[in-house]
C-alpha positions in Angstrom: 115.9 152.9 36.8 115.3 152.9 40.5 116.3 154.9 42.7 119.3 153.9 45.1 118.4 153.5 48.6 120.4 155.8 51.2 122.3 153.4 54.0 124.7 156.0 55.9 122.8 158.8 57.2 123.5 161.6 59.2 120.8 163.0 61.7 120.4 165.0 64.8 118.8 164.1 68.1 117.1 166.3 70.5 117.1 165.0 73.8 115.4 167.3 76.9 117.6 170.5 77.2 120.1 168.7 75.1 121.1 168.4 71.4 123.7 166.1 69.6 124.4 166.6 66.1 125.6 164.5 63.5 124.4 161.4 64.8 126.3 158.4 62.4 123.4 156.1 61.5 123.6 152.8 58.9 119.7 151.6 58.4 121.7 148.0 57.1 122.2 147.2 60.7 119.1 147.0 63.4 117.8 150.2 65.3 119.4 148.5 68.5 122.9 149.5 67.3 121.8 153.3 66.8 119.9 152.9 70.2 123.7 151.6 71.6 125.2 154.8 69.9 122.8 157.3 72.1 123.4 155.4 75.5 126.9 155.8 74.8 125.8 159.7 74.2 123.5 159.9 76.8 123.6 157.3 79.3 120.4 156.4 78.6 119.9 152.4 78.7 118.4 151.4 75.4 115.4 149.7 77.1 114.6 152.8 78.6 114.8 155.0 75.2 112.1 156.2 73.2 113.1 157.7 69.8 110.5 159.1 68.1 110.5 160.0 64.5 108.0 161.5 62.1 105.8 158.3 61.5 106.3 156.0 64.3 108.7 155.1 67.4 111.9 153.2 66.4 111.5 149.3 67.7 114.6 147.5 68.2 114.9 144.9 65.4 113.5 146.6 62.3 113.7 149.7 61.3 109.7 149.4 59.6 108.1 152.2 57.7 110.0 154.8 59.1 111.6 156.8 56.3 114.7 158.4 57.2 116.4 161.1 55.6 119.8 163.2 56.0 119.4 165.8 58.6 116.3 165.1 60.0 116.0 165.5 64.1 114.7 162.3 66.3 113.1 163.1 69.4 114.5 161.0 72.6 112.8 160.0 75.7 114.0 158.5 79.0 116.1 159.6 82.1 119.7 158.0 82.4 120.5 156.0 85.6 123.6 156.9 87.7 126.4 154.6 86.5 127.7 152.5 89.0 130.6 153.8 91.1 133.9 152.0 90.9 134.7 149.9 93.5 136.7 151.3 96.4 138.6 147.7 96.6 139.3 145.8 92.9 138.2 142.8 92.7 140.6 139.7 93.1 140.5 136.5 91.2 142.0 133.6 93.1 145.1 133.1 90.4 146.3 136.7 90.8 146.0 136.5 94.9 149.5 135.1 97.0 149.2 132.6 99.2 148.9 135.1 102.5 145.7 136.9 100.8 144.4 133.0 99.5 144.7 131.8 103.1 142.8 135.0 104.3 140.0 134.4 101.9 139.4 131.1 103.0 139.4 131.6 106.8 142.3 129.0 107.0 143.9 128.9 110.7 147.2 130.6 110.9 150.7 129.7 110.7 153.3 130.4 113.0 156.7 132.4 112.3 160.1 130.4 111.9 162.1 131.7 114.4 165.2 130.2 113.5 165.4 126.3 112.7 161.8 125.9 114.9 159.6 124.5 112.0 159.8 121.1 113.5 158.3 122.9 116.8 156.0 125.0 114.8 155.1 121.7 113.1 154.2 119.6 116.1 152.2 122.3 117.8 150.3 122.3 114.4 149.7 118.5 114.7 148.8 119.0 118.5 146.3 121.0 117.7 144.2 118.6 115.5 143.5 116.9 119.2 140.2 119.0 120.6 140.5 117.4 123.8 143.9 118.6 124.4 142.8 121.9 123.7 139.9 121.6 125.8 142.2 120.1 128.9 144.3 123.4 127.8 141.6 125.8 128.2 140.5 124.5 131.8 144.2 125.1 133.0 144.4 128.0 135.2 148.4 128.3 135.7 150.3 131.3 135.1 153.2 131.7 133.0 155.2 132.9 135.9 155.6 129.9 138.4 158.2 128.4 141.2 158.8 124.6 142.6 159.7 121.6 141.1 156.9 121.6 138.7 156.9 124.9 137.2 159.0 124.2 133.8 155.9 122.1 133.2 153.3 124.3 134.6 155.4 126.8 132.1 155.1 124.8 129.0 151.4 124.2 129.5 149.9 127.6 130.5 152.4 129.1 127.1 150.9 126.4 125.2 147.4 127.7 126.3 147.7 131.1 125.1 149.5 130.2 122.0 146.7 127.8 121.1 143.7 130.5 122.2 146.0 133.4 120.1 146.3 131.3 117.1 142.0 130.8 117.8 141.7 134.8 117.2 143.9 134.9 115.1 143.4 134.7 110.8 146.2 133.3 108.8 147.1 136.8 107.0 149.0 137.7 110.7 152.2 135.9 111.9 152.6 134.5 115.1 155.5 135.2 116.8 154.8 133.1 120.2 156.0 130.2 120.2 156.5 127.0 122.9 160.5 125.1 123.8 160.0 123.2 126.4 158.1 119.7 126.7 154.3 118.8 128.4 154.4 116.2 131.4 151.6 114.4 130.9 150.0 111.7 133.7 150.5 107.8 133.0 146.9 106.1 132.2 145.1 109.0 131.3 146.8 110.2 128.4 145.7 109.9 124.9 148.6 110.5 123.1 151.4 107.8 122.8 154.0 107.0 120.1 153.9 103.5 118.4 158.0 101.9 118.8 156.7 98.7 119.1 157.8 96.0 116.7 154.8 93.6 117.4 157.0 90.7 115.7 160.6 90.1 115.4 162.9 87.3 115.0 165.2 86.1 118.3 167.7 83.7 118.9 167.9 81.5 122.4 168.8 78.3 123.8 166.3 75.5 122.7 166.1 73.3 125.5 164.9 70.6 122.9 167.1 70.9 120.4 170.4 71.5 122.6 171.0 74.3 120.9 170.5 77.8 119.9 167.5 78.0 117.5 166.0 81.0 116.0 162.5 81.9 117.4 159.7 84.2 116.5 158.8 86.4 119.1 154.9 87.7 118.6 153.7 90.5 120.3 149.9 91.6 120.9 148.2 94.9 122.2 146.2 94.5 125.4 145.1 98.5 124.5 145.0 101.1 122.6 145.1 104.7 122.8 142.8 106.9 121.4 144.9 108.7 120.0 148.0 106.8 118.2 151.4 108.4 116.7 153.2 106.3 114.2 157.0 107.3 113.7 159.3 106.1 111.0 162.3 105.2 110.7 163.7 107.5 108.6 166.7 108.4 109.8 170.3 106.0 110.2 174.0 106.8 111.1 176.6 106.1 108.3 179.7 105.0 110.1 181.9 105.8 107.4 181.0 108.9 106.6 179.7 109.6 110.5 177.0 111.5 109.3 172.7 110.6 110.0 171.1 109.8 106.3 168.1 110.2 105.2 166.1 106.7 104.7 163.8 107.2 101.6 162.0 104.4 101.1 158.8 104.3 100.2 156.0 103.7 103.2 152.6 103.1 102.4 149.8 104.4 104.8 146.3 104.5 105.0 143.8 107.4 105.7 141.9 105.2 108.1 143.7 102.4 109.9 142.0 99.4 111.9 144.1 97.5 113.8 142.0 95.0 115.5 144.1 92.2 114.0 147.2 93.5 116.0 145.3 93.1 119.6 144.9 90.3 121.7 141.9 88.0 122.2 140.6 90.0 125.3 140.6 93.2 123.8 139.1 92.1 120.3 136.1 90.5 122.1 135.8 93.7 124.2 136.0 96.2 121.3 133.3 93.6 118.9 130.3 95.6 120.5 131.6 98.9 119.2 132.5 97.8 116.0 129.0 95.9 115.1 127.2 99.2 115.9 129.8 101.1 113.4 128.4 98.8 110.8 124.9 99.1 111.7 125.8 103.2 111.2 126.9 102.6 108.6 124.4 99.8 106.8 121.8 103.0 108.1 123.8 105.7 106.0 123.7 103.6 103.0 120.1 103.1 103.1 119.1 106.8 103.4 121.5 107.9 100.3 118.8 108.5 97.9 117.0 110.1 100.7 119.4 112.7 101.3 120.0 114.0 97.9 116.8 115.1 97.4 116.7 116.3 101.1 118.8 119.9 102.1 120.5 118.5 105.5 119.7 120.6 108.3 123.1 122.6 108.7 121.3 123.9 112.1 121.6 120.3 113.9 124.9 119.6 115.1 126.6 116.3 114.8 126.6 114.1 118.0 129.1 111.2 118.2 129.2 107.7 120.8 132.0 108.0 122.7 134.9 106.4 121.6 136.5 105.2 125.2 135.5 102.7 127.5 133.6 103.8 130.5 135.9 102.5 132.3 139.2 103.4 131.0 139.3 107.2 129.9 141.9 107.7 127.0 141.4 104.5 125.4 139.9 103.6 122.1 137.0 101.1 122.4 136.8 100.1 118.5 140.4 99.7 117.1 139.1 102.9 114.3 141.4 105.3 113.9 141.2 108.2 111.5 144.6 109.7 110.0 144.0 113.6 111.1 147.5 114.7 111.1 151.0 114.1 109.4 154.3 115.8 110.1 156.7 115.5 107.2 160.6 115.9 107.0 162.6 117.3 103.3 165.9 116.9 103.0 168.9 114.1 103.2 169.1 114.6 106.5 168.6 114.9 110.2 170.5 118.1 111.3 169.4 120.1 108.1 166.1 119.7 105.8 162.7 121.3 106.7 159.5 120.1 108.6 155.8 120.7 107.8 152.6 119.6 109.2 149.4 118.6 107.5 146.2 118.3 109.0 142.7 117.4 107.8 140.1 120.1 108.3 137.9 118.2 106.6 136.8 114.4 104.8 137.8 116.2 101.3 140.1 119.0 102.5 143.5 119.2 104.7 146.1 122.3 105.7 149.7 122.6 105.0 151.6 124.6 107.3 154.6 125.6 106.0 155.7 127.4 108.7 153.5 131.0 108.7 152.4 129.9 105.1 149.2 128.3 105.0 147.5 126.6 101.8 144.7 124.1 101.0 145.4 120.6 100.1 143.6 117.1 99.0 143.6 113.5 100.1 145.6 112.5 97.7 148.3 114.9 98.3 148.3 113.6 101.7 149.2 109.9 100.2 152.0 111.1 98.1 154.1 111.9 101.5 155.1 108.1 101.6 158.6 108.9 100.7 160.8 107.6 97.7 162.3 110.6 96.4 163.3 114.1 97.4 159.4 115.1 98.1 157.9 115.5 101.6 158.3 112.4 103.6 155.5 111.4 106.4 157.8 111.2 109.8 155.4 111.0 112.1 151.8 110.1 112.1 148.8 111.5 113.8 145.8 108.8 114.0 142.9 109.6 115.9 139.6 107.6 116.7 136.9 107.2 114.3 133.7 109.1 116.1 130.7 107.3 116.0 127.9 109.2 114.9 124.3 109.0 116.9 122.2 108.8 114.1 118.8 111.2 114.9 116.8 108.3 115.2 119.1 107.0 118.5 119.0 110.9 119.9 
């Protein structure tokens, strides 16, 4: 009858200086496991052990020829590395973090601090600041806060709206900002770039129809003879109730659209004038098309910076010469109605990516969120927006 193999042993294991004793070993599993029990010993890595044995060198897989016996003493080699220190500052996964240490992360711009029913404030000078010439123009103002005359609530506004805008620059998202702006910008006629869209372009009338003897309804059509370059749409969302003498809240549902054209809506003049523009947006376009296959296999050049046509007529600064326009900023009202509710601004950052600022909180949103403001329910509900011009890129060919 043969002998029955041995399967638990225990041995000792003699390593520099050292000694350990009554070393657990099962020759059923691989050497690697006994190798794992001596780093955990030692601190020696078991690619960096050498356990030597009467009759050979332990491999990893198989424990070979080597014949093992109770008691016997294995001879290690190899120097143990330091262990890593722990770090001085855990790491943090994104679903543990708050929305303060999120927006830090992400270098997202910073909020500003509700001082008491401001957040519609604190949302327009969010919006405001999607416009980069405004902010230029802002920069090259050299007023002081402190002024005298006729002009100086404006001169006021302006050089506070200056500061708050290069603060908010320095500034990451994590920190408050407690400035804030109450007063209103004068602006110069002609050369401004911002104007708000009140006109109903058709609407129904009623007047004396010298044909008919009568009155007779008419409908009156209206046409734009320009466009701003930079165009704010406001709804309607907002009506007095008699009866109740209160302003409610209109929800209905208002579609818009990321990128708006409204070349139909301008008169013959302007359409023939703007044509130019707007072939040379297709060819750009036709061009980018073309080189798609190109440019997957090619890393673009983050070096080169992005130059764009621009998007006035020489001849009339603050216009838009091609009827584009690109939706870069939304301000949105919740709640049933004027005097209470909250307001928030959204702005793109990006083609994929836009900001919601709540206030001082500050968080990443998509597209599509962006779509969903269009009202019908108790959600956010777009009140006024923020339509720039569609840049048209030089291609590198044309620089």
């Amino acid at each position: 009858m043969p002998l029955k193999k041995t399967i638990n042993l225990t041995l000792n294991v003699k390593w520099g200086k050292e000694k350990f004793d009554a070393v657990e070993l099962n020759t059923e599993e691989p050497p690697m496991v006994f190798k794992a029990q001596l780093f955990a010993l030692t601190g020696v890595q078991p690619d960096r052990q050498k356990v030597m044995v009467k009759g050979g060198t332990l491999k990893d897989d198989e424990w070979g020829n080597i014949k093992l016996k109770n008691g016997m003493t294995l001879l290690m080699m190899g120097s143990a590395e330091a262990l890593p220190e722990e770090p001085a500052v855990r790491p943090m996964f994104v679903e543990d973090m708050t929305e303060e240490q999120l927006a830090s992360a992400m270098e997202l711009p910073c909020g500003l601090t509700n001082l008491g029913n401001t957040c519609y404030m604190n949302a327009t000078v969010q919006c405001l600041r999607s416009v980069p010439e405004l902010k230029t123009a802002l920069r090259r103002y050299s007023g002081a806060l402190r002024s005298s005359g006729a002009n100086a609530p404006s001169q006021y506004i302006t050089a506070a709206l200056r500061d708050l805008y290069e603060t908010m620059e320095k500034t990451s998202s994590r920190k408050e900002q407690k400035q804030t702006v109450s007063l209103q910008l004068q602006t110069p006629p002609k050369q401004t770039s911002l104007v708000s869209a009140h006109q109903r372009l058709q609407e129904e009338i009623t007047k004396m129809s010298p044909s008919l003897d009568r009155n007779a309804l008419y409908i009156k059509s209206s046409k734009l003879s320009r466009l701003p370059a930079y165009l704010t749409v406001q709804m309607v969302r907002f009506f007095y109730k008699e009866k109740e003498s209160v302003n409610a809240k209109v929800l209905k549902d208002v579609k818009f659209p990321l990128m708006l054209d409204v070349y139909e809506l301008c008169t013959t003049e302007l359409q023939e004038k703007m044509l130019p523009i707007r072939s040379k947006f297709k060819e750009v376009e036709d061009k980018k098309l073309e080189k798609q296959p190109q440019k997957v296999l090619k890393k673009p050049d983050a070096s080169k910076e992005t130059k764009y046509d621009p998007f006035s007529f020489p001849d009339d600064i603050g216009s838009n010469n091609s009827g584009y326009y690109d939706l870069q900023a939304v301000l949105t009202h919740q709640g049933r109605s004027s005097s209470s509710g909250h307001y928030v601004a959204w702005v793109k950052r990006k083609d994929d990516e836009w900001v919601k600022f709540d206030d001082d909180k500050v968080s990443v949103v998509a597209p599509e969120d962006i779509l969903r403001l269009s009202g019908g329910g108790d959600w956010h509900i777009a009140y006024v927006l923020l339509y720039g011009p569609r840049r048209l890129e030089i291609l590198e060919e044309e620089q």
